[in-house]
Each structure stands twice: as structure tokens, then as C-alpha cells.
N, C-alpha and C positions, 0 to 999 in steps of 0.2 A: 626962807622957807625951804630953799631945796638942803640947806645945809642943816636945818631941823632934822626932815625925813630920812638925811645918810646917819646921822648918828644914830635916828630910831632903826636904822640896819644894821647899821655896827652892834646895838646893844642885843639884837638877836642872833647876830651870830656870834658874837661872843659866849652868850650866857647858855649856846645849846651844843649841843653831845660833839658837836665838829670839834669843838676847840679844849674838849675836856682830854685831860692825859692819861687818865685809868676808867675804868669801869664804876660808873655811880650806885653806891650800896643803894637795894632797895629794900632790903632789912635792917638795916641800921648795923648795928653791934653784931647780929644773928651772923653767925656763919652758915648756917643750913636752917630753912624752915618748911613746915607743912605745910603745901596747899590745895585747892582744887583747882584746875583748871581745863580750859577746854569744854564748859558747858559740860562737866563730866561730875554729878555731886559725889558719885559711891565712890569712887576714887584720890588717893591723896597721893599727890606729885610731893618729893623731895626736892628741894630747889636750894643752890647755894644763895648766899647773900647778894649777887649780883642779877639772880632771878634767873639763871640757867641750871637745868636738871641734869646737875653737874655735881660731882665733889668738890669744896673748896680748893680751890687754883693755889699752886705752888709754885715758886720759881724756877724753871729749867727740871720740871717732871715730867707734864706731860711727852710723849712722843709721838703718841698719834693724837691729831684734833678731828672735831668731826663737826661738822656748821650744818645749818639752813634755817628750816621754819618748823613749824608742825609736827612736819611730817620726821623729822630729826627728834624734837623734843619727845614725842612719844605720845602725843595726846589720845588716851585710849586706848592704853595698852601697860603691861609691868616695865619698869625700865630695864629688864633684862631681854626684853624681847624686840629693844628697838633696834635697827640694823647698825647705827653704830657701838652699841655695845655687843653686838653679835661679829664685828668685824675685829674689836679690840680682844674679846676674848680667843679668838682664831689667832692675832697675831702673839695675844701675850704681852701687849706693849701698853703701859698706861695711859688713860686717854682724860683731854677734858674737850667735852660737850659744849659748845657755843649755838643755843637754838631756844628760839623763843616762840611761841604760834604767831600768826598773822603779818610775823614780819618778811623786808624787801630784801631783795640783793645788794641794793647799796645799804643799807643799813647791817647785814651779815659781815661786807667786807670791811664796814670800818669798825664792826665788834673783832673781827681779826688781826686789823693792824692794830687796835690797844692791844688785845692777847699779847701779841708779838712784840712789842714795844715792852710792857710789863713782866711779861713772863717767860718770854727764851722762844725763839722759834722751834716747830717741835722737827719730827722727819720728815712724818708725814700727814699732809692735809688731804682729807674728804667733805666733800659737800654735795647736799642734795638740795638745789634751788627749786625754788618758787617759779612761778609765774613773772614777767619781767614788768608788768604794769602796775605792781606794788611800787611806792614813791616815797620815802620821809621828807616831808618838808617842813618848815616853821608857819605856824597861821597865830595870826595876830589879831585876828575877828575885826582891826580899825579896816584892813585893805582887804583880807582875802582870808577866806571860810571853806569851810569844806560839807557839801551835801552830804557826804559819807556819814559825819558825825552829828553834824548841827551845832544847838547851841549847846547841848547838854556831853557829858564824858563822852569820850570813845573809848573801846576796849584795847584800842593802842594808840594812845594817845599819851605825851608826857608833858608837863609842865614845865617853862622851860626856867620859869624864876624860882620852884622849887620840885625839882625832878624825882623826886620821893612821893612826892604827893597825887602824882596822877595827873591829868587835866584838871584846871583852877578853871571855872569857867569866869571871863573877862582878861584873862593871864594869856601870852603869848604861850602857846606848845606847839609840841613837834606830835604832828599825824601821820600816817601811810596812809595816801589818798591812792584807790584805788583808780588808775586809768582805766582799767576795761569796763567801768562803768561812769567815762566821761563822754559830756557834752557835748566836748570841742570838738564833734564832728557835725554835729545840727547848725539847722539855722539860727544866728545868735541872734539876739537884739541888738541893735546901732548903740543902745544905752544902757547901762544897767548899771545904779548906783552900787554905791559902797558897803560892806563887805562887797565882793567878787569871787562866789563858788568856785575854787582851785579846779574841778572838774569841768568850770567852763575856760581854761586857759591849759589844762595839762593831759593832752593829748596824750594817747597809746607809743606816736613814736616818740614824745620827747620823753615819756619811763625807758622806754627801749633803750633812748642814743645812752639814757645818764647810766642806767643800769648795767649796760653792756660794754659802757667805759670803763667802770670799776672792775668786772670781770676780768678784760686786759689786763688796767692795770696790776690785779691781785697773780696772774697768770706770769706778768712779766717778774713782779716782785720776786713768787717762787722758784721759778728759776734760775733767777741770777743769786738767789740765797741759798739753793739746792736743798728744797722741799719737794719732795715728790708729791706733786698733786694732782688731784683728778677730782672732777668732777660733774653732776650729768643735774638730770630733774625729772620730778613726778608728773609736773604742767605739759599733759599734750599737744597745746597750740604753741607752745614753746617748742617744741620740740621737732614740730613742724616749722618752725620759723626757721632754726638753726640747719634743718637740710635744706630749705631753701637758699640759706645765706650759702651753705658749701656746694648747691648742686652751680649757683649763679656765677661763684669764683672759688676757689678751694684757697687760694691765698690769704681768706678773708675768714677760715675757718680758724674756731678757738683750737690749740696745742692740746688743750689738757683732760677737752671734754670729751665722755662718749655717749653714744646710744641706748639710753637704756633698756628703751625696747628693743634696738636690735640685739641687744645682750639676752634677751628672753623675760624681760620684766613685763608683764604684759598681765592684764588682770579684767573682769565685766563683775560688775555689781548684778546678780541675779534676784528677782521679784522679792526671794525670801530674805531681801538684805546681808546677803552674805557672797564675798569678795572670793573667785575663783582664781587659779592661775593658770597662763597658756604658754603655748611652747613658743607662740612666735606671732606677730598680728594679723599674722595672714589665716592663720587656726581661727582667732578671735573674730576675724571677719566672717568667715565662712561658718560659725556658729550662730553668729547674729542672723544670716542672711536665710538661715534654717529656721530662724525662730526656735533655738530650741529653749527649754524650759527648764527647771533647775531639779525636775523627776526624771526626765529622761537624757538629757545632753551627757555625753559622754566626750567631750570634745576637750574639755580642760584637763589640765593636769593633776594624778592624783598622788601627789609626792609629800615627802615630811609628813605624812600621816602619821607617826608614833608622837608628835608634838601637839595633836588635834586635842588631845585626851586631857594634855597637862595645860594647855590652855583654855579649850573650853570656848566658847564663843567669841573669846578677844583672838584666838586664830583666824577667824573668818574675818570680823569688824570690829572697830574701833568700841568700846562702851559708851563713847561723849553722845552727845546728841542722844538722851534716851528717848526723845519726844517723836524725836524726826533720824531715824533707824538709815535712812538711806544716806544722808547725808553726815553720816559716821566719816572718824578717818578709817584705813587700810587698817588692819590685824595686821598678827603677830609673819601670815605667812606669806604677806608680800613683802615686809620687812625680811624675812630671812633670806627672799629673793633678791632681794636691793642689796644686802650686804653680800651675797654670792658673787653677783655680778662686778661689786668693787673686787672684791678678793682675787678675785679673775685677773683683775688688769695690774696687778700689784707685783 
């Protein structure tokens, strides 16, 4: 029996993304295809065959990479207006784009040691992360499920005995089980048969410990290979976490990362769905704390104004979400804030 079930382990962690050596085409033969994504239908994303909103990958071209999630890929906006192609055209340096929506940190850095492996380490690396309670793990629906998804597809979900295909439902895949909407803080039951909701076993801190190991290790990699890299995040309780970690011991702080808000990246969604920017959080505080309103607040910042014109509403917010406006990503002009702020520390 028990030598039954390790082999049923070994055959999942063989047949999933850990143990693959390159990037799994998800267009097949396509080197670039059309899509939508992002809940976004007016919009069509270019995507190379690996399914990043990338030009196809060439050996030892790129020199600047630029990683995360979402908010990387551009969902919502021209891909000229997303902050790493607004950083790459600043340096002049060819870049490829590793960023997919919904995805985790640890899943970011092991799209970057293929990169790297495959395709030549570049100069220099940027990344804008996530939130650190995003998770990829393997479910098997015989042991362990995921509430997130259920039984039917997830939107990032992949199949692991045929990983073109999506989620198979019955078929072992790899999920991003989201911990900041797990259980394992509740009262559990003494009992709970089989499957076992991954959200009732996968804790906030254990995304944390896995998440923020890969970090390290990605931090020690670059350096000892002499990548210039830096990196920060859009996730405000993240963000909060990490001055915590440096306020409790600075020894314990990451090399590579900085503050994005203290760098001036600082933004309030106003009533009329549209994304302002400020000078510093303590401005954006002291606007909230006025109530002001999006006729009369004069508290944000009014800069890149001759860019309002040529973009048009994706300056302010995202277009995805046409149903639910508020829940758009960031436009074009917190993007060109995000890219300022790397440029800064470069």
C-alpha cells in the first residue's frame, strides 16, 4: 500500500512543470497567436507560443526580462503602455516578457530559471510580484481538491498528463490555490473524507515560507551570476509584510527589493472608476481622511497629461472587467509610474 501511493507521487511529480526542461508550447507549432484575455472581449492580446505577451524567445537576445503576473502581462491596456515595455524602450535594450495573469511567485521564478537555462541569462531582471498567497500545487481530486476551483476547469489550472489541454477534469493538474482565501485558520472538523480542500491544509504562512524561499533563492542565483535585479509589488499587504520583516530585523531583509510606494507609486480608485496618482501615501491618506471626491479633490497628482489624449480611458483603467469597472486592472498611468520608479534604481 504505502509503496503504491509513493509511486502515485513520483508519477505526479514527474509528469508536472517541476521536472520539465523548457517551456510547454501552448500553441502548438504557432509562434505567436491572437487572444483575449483578462475578461477583456474588445481587446486582443499577442501572445507567443509559450502564452506570454512576448515576442518569440531567442537564444542569448534578450537583455532586459521583465516577470510577474497581471499586472506585467498588461491585462487592460496596449502592450506599449505596459511599464515593462515603457522601461525597455527607455533603456533601448531588447526585452522578453515572462507574465501570465493569476499567476504565483513561485511559479514566476521557476518560468525564470527555464528562461535562463534555455535561453542565456539576460542583464538585467525586473519583476513586479503578486501577492505571496498565490500557491501552484498538483491536485489529484483522489487526495486533495481545491475550493477555488472545484470540480469543473479553473482559469489557471493545467493538466498535468496533457498540459496543452487545460484542466482534464478526473486528470491530475497543477492549480494556484489561493491562501488568503484558506480555511486553515477555522475550526476544522476531526474528520473530513477524501478529496481534502487544499485550502483546508494550505495556510497563509506556509504560501509565505514556499513563496519567499524562491525569492531568496532567485536573489541569490542573480547575484552570484551578475544580473542586476530588482524587484518590488503592486500587493499592499505584501508590502506591509516586508516592512514588517525589515522593521523586526534588517538582516532578514530581501537585497534586491524596494518600496514601491515609498518610491511615489501610490494610486486611490475614485467613485468614477478611474485610477488617480499621488505623491506619497501619506498625500493619499490625508485625501481619504477629507472624503474628497473625484469633482473637487485636488490632492493627486496631475502629471503625463499629454498621454491622457492618446490613450483615452485605458490611462485611467484597465478595459477588462467591462461588467465590474471597479475591479479593472491599473491603466496606462500607473504603469508609466511603475516603470519610472524601476528606472530610478537602475
Amino acid at each position: 500500500m504505502a509503496e503504491s501511493r509513493r509511486s502515485e507521487f513520483d508519477g505526479l511529480y514527474y509528469k508536472s512543470i517541476w521536472n520539465r526542461k523548457e517551456f510547454i508550447p501552448i500553441w502548438g507549432e504557432h509562434e505567436v497567436k491572437e487572444t483575449n484575455a483578462g475578461n477583456d472581449p474588445e481587446r486582443i492580446y499577442v501572445e507567443n507560443k509559450f502564452g506570454f505577451r512576448s515576442k518569440p524567445f531567442v537564444e542569448n537576445e534578450a537583455k532586459l526580462v521583465v516577470s510577474g503576473c497581471s499586472f506585467t502581462y498588461g491585462v487592460g491596456i496596449p502592450q506599449e503602455g505596459r511599464w515593462g515595455d515603457i522601461v525597455s524602450e527607455k533603456l533601448n535594450m531588447p526585452t522578453a516578457t515572462l507574465a501570465r495573469p493569476g499567476i504565483g511567485i513561485l511559479d514566476i521564478v521557476n518560468n525564470l530559471y527555464i528562461y535562463f537555462k534555455k535561453y542565456g541569462n539576460p542583464e538585467v531582471l525586473l519583476c513586479l510580484f503578486p501577492d505571496p498567497y498565490r500557491l501552484l500545487i498538483p491536485i489529484d481530486e483522489k487526495h486533495l481538491t481545491s475550493n477555488y476551483y472545484g470540480p469543473v476547469s479553473g482559469t489557471y489550472a493545467y493538466s498535468i498528463d496533457n498540459p496543452e489541454a487545460g484542466k482534464i477534469q478526473g486528470s491530475p493538474y497543477l492549480a494556484t490555490v489561493h491562501a488568503s482565501n484558506s480555511d486553515a485558520s477555522k475550526d476544522m472538523p476531526k474528520f473530513h473524507k477524501l478529496p481534502i480542500p487544499a485550502e483546508y491544509v494550505i495556510s497563509k504562512d506556509i504560501a509565505l515560507f514556499y513563496n519567499l524561499s524562491a525569492l531568496s533563492t532567485l536573489e541569490q542565483y542573480c547575484n552570484s551570476v551578475g544580473i542586476k535585479f530588482l524587484w518590488s509589488t503592486w500587493e499592499r499587504s505584501f508590502i506591509d509584510k516586508l516592512r514588517e520583516f525589515q522593521a523586526y530585523d534588517e538582516s532578514i531583509a530581501f537585497e534586491n527589493y524596494f518600496d514601491i510606494e515609498a518610491a511615489g507609486v501610490v494610486s486611490r480608485r475614485f467613485e468614477d472608476n478611474r485610477d488617480r496618482m499621488y505623491e506619497n501615501i501619506e498625500k493619499l491618506d490625508d485625501c481619504i481622511l477629507e472624503l474628497h471626491d473625484q469633482n473637487l479633490c485636488q490632492c493627486h497628482l496631475d502629471c503625463h497629461s499629454e498621454l491622457a489624449q492618446k490613450y483615452g480611458e485605458d490611462f485611467y483603467i484597465g478595459s477588462d472587467q467591462p461588467n465590474e469597472r471597479a475591479n479593472a486592472h491599473k491603466g496606462v498611468h500607473y504603469n508609466i509610474h511603475v516603470a519610472e520608479a524601476f528606472l530610478s534604481r537602475l
